[in-house]
Structures are given as structure tokens and as C-alpha cells.
C-alpha positions as CSV (number, residue, x, y, z in Angstrom):
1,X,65.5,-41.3,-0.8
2,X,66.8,-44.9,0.4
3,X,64.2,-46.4,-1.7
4,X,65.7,-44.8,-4.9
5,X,69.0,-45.4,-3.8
6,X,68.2,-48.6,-3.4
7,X,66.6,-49.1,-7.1
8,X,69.0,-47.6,-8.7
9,X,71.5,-49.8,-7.1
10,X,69.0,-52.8,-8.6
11,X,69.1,-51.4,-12.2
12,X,72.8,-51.2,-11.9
13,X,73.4,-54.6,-10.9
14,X,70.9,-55.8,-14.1
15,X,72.7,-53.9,-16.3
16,X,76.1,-55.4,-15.1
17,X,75.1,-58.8,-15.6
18,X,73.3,-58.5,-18.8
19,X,76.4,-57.2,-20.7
20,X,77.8,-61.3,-19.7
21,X,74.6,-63.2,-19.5
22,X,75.2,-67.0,-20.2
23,X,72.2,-68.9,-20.7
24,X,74.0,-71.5,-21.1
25,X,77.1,-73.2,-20.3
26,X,80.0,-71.7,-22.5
27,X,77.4,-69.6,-24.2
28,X,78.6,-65.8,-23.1
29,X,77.3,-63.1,-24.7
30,X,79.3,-59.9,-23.5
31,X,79.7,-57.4,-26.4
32,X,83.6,-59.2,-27.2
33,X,81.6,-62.2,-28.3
34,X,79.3,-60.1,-30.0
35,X,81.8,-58.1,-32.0
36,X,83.4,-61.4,-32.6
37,X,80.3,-63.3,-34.3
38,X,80.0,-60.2,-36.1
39,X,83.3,-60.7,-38.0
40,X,82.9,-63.9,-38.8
41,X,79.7,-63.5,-40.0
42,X,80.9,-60.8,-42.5
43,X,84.1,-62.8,-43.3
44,X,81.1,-65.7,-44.4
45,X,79.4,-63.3,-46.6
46,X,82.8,-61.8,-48.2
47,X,84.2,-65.2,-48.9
48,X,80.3,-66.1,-50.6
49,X,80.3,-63.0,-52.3
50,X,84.0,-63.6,-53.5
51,X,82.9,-67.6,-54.9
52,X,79.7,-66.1,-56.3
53,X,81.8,-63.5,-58.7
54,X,84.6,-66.1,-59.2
55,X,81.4,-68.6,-60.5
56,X,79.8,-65.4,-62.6
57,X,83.4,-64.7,-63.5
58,X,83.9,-68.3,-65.1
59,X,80.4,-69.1,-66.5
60,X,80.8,-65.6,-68.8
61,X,84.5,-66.0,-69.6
62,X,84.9,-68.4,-72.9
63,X,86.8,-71.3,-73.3
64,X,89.7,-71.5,-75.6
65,X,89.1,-74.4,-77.8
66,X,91.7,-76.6,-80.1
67,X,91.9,-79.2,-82.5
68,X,95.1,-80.8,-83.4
69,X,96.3,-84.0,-86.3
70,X,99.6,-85.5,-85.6
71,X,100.9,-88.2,-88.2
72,X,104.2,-89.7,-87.9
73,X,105.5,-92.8,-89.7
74,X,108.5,-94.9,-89.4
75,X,109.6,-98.1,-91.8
76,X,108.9,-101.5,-90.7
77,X,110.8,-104.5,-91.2
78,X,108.3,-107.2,-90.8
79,X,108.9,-110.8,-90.4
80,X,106.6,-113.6,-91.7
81,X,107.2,-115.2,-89.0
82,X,106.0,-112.8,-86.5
83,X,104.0,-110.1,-88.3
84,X,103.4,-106.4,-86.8
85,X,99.7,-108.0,-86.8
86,X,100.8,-110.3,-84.3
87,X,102.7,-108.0,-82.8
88,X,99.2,-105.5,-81.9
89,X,97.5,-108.4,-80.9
90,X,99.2,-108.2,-77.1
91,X,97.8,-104.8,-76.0
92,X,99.5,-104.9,-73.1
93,X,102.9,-105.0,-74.8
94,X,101.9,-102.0,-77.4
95,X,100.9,-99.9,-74.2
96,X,104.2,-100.2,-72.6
97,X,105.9,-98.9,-75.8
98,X,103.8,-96.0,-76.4
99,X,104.3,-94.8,-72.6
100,X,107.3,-96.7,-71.5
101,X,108.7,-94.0,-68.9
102,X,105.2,-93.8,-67.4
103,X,103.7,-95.2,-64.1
104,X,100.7,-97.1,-65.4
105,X,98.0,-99.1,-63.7
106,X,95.5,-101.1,-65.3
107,X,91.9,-100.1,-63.9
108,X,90.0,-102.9,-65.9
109,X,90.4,-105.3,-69.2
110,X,90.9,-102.5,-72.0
111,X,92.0,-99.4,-69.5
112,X,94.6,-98.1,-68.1
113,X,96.1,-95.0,-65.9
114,X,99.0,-93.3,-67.3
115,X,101.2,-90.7,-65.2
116,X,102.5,-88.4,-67.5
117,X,105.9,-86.7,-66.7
118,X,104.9,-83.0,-64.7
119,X,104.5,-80.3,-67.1
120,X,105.5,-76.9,-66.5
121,X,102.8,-73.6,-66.9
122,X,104.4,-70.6,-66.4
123,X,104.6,-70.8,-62.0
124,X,102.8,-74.1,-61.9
125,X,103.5,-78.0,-61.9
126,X,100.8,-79.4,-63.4
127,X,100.2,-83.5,-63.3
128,X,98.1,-85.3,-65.6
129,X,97.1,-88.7,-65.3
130,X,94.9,-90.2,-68.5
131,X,92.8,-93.1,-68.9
132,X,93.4,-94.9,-72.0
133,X,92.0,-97.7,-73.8
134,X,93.0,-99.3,-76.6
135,X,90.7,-101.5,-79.0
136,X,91.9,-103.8,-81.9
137,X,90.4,-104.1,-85.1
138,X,90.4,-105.9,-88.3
139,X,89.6,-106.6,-91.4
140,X,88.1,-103.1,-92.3
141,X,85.0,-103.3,-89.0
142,X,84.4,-99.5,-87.6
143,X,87.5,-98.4,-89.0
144,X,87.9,-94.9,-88.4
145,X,87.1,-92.5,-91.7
146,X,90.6,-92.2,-92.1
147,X,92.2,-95.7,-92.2
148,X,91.9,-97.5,-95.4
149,X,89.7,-100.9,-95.5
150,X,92.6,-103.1,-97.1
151,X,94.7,-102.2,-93.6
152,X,94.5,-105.9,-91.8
153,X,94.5,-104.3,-88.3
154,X,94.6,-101.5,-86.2
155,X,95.3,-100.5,-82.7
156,X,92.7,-97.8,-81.8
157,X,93.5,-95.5,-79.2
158,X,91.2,-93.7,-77.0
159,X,91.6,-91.2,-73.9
160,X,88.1,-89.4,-72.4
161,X,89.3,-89.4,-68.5
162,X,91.3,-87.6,-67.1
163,X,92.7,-86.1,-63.5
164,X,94.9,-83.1,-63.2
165,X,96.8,-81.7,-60.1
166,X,98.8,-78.8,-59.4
167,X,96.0,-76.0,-60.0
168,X,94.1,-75.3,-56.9
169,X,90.6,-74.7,-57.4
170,X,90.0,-76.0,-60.7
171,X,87.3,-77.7,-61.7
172,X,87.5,-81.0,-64.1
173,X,84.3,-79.5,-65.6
174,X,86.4,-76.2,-67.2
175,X,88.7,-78.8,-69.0
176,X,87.8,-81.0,-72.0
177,X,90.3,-83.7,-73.6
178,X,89.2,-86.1,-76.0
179,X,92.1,-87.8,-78.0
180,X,91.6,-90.5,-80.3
181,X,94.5,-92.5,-82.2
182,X,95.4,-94.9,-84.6
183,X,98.3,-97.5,-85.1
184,X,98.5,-99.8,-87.8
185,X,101.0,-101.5,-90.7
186,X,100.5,-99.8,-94.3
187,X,102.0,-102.4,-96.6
188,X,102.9,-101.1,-100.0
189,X,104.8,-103.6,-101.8
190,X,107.6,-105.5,-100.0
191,X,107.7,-102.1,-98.0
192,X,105.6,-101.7,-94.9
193,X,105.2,-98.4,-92.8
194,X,104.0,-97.9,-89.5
195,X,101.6,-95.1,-89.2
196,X,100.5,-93.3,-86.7
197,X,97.3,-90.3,-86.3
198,X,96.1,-88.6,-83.3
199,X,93.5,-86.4,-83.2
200,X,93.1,-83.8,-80.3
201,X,90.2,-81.8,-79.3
202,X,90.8,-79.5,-76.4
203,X,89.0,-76.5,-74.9
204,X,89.1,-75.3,-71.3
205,X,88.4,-72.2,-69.6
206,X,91.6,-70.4,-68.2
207,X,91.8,-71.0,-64.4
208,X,91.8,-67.8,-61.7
209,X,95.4,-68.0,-60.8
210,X,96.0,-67.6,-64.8
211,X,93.5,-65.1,-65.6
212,X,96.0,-62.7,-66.0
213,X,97.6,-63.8,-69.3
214,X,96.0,-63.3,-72.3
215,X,94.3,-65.6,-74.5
216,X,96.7,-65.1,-77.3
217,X,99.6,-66.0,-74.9
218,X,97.4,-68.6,-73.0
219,X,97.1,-70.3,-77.0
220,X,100.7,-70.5,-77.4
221,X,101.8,-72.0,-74.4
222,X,99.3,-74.5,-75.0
223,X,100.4,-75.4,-78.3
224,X,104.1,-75.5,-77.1
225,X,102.8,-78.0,-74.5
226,X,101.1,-80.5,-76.6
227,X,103.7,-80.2,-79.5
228,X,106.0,-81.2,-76.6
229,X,103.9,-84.7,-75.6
230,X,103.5,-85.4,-79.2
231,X,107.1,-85.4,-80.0
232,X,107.4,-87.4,-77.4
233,X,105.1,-89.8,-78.2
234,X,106.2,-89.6,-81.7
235,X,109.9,-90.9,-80.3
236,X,108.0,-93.5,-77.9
237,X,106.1,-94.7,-81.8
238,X,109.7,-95.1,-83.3
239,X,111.1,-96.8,-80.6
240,X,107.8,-99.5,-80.5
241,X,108.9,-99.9,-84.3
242,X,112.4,-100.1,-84.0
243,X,113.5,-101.6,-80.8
244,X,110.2,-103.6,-79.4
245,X,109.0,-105.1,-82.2
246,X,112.7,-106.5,-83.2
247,X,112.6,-108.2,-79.7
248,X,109.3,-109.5,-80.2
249,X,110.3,-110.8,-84.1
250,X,113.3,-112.6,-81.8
251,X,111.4,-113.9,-79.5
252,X,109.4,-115.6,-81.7
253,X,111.7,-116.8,-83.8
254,X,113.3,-118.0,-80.7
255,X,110.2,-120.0,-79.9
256,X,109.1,-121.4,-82.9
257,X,113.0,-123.0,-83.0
């Protein structure tokens, strides 16, 4: 009988220790811990499980895709004395007039970073920052399909990068923005226009935290967003025609006094 008593006292003191063995320092496994590694292990799986369905989710869901032309003119009152020839020739000038409310950088000889003001979508601030370089041309050389070959010269326009805040999650890869445009002096007579064309191909997919709206809705307030940049760029055009080129025609006139 004592020697019963006194293994079952042995397995008792076994089983009391292994339910907070520690085989190593700060390593306890008492069924707390246990439970606890548990949990997080299924929180890991949820959240993978959640990712993987979000990924299926976007790789099956379609992009909405859009192409828009913008042409806006205004009347130039060139000098022969300082042409609107001249006037493209500093590209550092033009690019101040087309985004003159803008923080801008310039990343390397033909590119720069434009801020654009936040835009609003539905609950979110979204900012955009573009990369855009611009490329004179003359005398008719890779002019676009749409710019007549008697045109002198032409700013060309081009934005391909892009970043964009304010939508958490989002991938640049849902998003494509190409936008190409054209300035240049259309001289009919003793009347010369400036002209301006953009062309805008967009297409991404709708993020998560919009997934809610539908495309048809999504479309329009897409539209209502670009027509908005446009009209202001279309302002920014007038003003480079209006205002900044009269300084520069001054200015020159000053210097050549």
C-alpha cells in the first residue's frame, strides 16, 4: 500500500509539471500558451484566406476602361520679335504655365513631378502626383498623326508615371494612365491660334473600399473628375497664352532695346 501511495504521488507530481514544462528559458507551454498560439495561428490563416479572396476577387473583377480628346484653342497675338516658337523653346517656362498652382520638382532634364491639387471620391482624398515630360519638335519630325506638317513647332506632352495616395491598399498595378498632349501655334493668315489636344487613356479596377458602387456610378464620377482637371488645365492654356507669353513678348522686347 505505501508503495502505491507512493507512485501515485510520482505520477501526480509529473502530471503537475508537464502542464508548465519550459524547456527553455521563456518558453512555457501550460495550456494558456497553448490556447494562445492557437489563436494566432487561426487569425494567420483568416487574414491569408481574407488576402487570397480579396486577390481572386480583383483578378476576376474587370477594369473600367476610358478614352478621352480634349481640344481647346485660344487667339494669339504673336510678335515678330519674340514668336510663340521662341516662346516653346524654354520648357521650363511652358511647364510652369500649364501647372502654375502645382508643387513641381524636376527629377531629370525632360521630367518633372507635378502635385496635383487633392481630389475628392466620394469618402476619400485622393493625391496624385504625375511625371511629365515634355519634348519639342519641328519642322514636321515624329509629329503626332494629328498635327499638320506645315506647324513650325510643337510642345509634346507626355505623362506614363504616376503615384497616388489616399486609397489604402491599392495597388499601382489596378491603375493605368497614359496622357499624351500637344501645344503648338496654328498660323492662318495674319491670325494665329494656339491649340491645344490631350488624349487620355484610362482603365483601372475599382478598389475594395469602393466595391460597393456600381460601375455605372463608378463611370460618372470618373468622368466628372477628369472633366474637372481638364477645365482646369484648359484655364492654366489660356492664361500661358494670354498673360505669360505677353510677359515674355515684353521681356524681349525689353532686351533687344
Amino acid at each position: 500500500m505505501g508503495e502505491f501511495a507512493a507512485a501515485a504521488a510520482g505520477l501526480f507530481y509529473v502530471g503537475h509539471c508537464q502542464s508548465s514544462f519550459c524547456p527553455g528559458r521563456g518558453m512555457c507551454f501550460g495550456p494558456e500558451n497553448v490556447k494562445g498560439k492557437l489563436i494566432k495561428k487561426q487569425e494567420r490563416i483568416f487574414h491569408a484566406e481574407a488576402m487570397l479572396k480579396l486577390k481572386k476577387t480583383k483578378q476576376h473583377r474587370e477594369p473600367l476602361t476610358f478614352y478621352f480628346r480634349y481640344t481647346f484653342d485660344a487667339p494669339l497675338n504673336e510678335s515678330p520679335a519674340a514668336s510663340f516658337d521662341q516662346y516653346l523653346d524654354d520648357e521650363h517656362r511652358v511647364i510652369k504655365a500649364i501647372f502654375p498652382d502645382t508643387a513641381k520638382t524636376q527629377t531629370n532634364e525632360e521630367e518633372w513631378r507635378i502635385h496635383m491639387p487633392a481630389m475628392q471620391v466620394l469618402f476619400l482624398s485622393v493625391y496624385l502626383a504625375l511625371y511629365v515630360k515634355l519634348r519639342c519638335k519641328s519642322m514636321g519630325k515624329d509629329y503626332p498623326p494629328h498635327v499638320p506638317h506645315h506647324i513650325s513647332k510643337i510642345i509634346e506632352l507626355d505623362i506614363a508615371r504616376w503615384e497616388i495616395r489616399g486609397i489604402a491598399g491599392y495597388d499601382p498595378s489596378d491603375i493605368n494612365l497614359n496622357v499624351t498632349g500637344t501645344i503648338f501655334a496654328d498660323r492662318q493668315g495674319t491670325q494665329s491660334w494656339l491649340r491645344n489636344i490631350f488624349d487620355i487613356n484610362l482603365s483601372f479596377i475599382v478598389p475594395p473600399l469602393l466595391a460597393w458602387v456600381p460601375d455605372n456610378a463608378m463611370r460618372s464620377i470618373t468622368e466628372s473628375l477628369v472633366k474637372t482637371v481638364m477645365t482646369d488645365l484648359k484655364s492654366n492654356a489660356i492664361l500661358l497664352a494670354v498673360v505669360d507669353y505677353e510677359k515674355f513678348k515684353k521681356e524681349k522686347l525689353k532686351t533687344a532695346v
